[in-house]
Structures are given as C-alpha cells and as structure tokens.
C-alpha positions in Angstrom: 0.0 0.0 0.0 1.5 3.0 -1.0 0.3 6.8 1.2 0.5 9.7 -1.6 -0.8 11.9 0.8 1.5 13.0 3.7 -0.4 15.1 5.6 -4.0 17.0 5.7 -4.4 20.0 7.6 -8.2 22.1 8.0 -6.6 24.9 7.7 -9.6 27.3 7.8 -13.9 27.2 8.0 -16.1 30.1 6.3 -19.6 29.6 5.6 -20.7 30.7 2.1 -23.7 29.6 0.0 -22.5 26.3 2.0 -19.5 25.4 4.2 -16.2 25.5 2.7 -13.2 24.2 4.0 -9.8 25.8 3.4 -7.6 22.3 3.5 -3.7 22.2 3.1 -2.9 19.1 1.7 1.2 18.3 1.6 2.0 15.5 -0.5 4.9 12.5 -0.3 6.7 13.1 -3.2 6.4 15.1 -6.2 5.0 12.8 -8.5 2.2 12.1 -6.5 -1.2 12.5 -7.7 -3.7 11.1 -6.2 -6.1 13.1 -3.9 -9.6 11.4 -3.5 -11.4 12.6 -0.2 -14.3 11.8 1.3 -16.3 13.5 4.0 -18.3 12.0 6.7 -20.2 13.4 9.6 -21.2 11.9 12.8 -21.5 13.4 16.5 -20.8 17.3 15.2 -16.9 15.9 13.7 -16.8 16.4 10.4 -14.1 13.8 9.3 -11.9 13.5 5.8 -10.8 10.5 4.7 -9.4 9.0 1.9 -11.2 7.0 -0.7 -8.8 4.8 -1.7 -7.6 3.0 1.3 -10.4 4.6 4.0 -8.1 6.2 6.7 -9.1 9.1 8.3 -6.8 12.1 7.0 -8.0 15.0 9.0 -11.3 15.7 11.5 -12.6 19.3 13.0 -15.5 19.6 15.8 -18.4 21.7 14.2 -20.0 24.8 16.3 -24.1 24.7 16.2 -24.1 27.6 12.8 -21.9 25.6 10.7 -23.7 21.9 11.8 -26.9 23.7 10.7 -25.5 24.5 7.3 -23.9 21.0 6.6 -27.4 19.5 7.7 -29.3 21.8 5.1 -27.2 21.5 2.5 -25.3 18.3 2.9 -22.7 19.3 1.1 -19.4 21.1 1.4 -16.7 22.8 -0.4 -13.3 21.9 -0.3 -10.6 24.6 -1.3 -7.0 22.9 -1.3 -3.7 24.1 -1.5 -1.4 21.3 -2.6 2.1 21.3 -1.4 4.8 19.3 -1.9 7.7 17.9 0.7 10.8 16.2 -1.6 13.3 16.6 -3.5 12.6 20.2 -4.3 11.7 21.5 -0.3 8.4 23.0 -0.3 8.3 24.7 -3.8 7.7 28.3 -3.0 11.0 30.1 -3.3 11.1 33.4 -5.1 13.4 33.0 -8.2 14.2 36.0 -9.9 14.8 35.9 -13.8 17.9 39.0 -14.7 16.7 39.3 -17.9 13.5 41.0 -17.2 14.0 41.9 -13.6 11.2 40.5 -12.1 11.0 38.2 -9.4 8.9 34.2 -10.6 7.4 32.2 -8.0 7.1 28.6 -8.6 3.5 27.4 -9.3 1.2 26.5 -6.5 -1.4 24.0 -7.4 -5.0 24.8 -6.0 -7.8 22.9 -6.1 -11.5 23.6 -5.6 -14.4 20.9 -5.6 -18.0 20.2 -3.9 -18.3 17.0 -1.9 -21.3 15.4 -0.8 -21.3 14.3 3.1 -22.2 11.1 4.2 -24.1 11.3 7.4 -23.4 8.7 10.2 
C-alpha cells in the first residue's frame, strides 16, 4: 500500500452559500497524484478520509451555525492548497529571472471541488 498523501491540515472554516473548508494538503513526493477525499459526519466531527484506502486524513469539531448548514445542504466545499515535501523543499521560493528583472514564484497547485457528506 503505497500513502500519496503525507499530511491534511483544516486549515480554515467560512460559511458561504455552504461550508467551505480551506484544506492544506502536503504530499509525499512530487509525483504524486492522487487526492480522492471523502467526508463523513457523525457526533458534530466532520471527518476526511481517503477514498482509496479509508483512513481518516483530518477531523474538526463543528459549532451549532456551521452543523446547521452541513445539515441543510449536505454538502461542502473543499478549497485545497497542494504542497509538496521532496526533493525540491516545499516549492515556493522566489526565483528572480535578470533578464526581465522581475522576481517568478514557482507554481502553487489549487484545487476547488463540492463533496457530498455522508451522514453517520
């Protein structure tokens, strides 16, 4: 079994149209690829796992507002950062080109989706 995923981290919760979750997601190597969450909710924890092997990446406690909303709408909406710990560090070093004199930062991949919730 092989973990693409290193680590999750919740990293922020607003409540939009419906509840989005700002996630952080750091992954094992830089040829990774493969991000498949799932959410589940039981006992006000909203908990994200992952679909392909079913361990639980990351869980926050709810307040009463944002329960409410994930109740209603039974959805949410994930908004994730991807970043990558290997051979290159963390990938967001500033590297200026001299022949324009401006400064480049490396690409950051982002990544915005709409999950259904499965209610325990």
């Amino acid at each position: 079994m092989v973990i693409m995923v290193e680590s999750v981290e919740i990293s922020r919760i607003n409540m939009r149209d419906t509840l989005s979750l700002d996630l952080s997601v750091t992954m094992a190597h830089p040829d990774d690829w493969d991000f498949r969450p799932t959410l589940s909710y039981a006992n006000n924890t909203l908990q994200i796992h992952c679909a392909i092997h079913g361990n639980e990446l990351a869980n926050i406690t709810l307040d009463d507002e944002q329960d409410e909303m994930l109740q209603r709408d039974r959805v949410a909406e994930l908004r994730v950062k991807f970043q990558v710990q290997g051979m290159h560090g963390r990938l967001k070093d500033i590297h200026p080109i001299l022949a324009d004199s401006k400064a480049k930062k490396l690409a950051t991949a982002n990544w915005k989706t709409t999950q259904s919730v499965q209610f325990n």
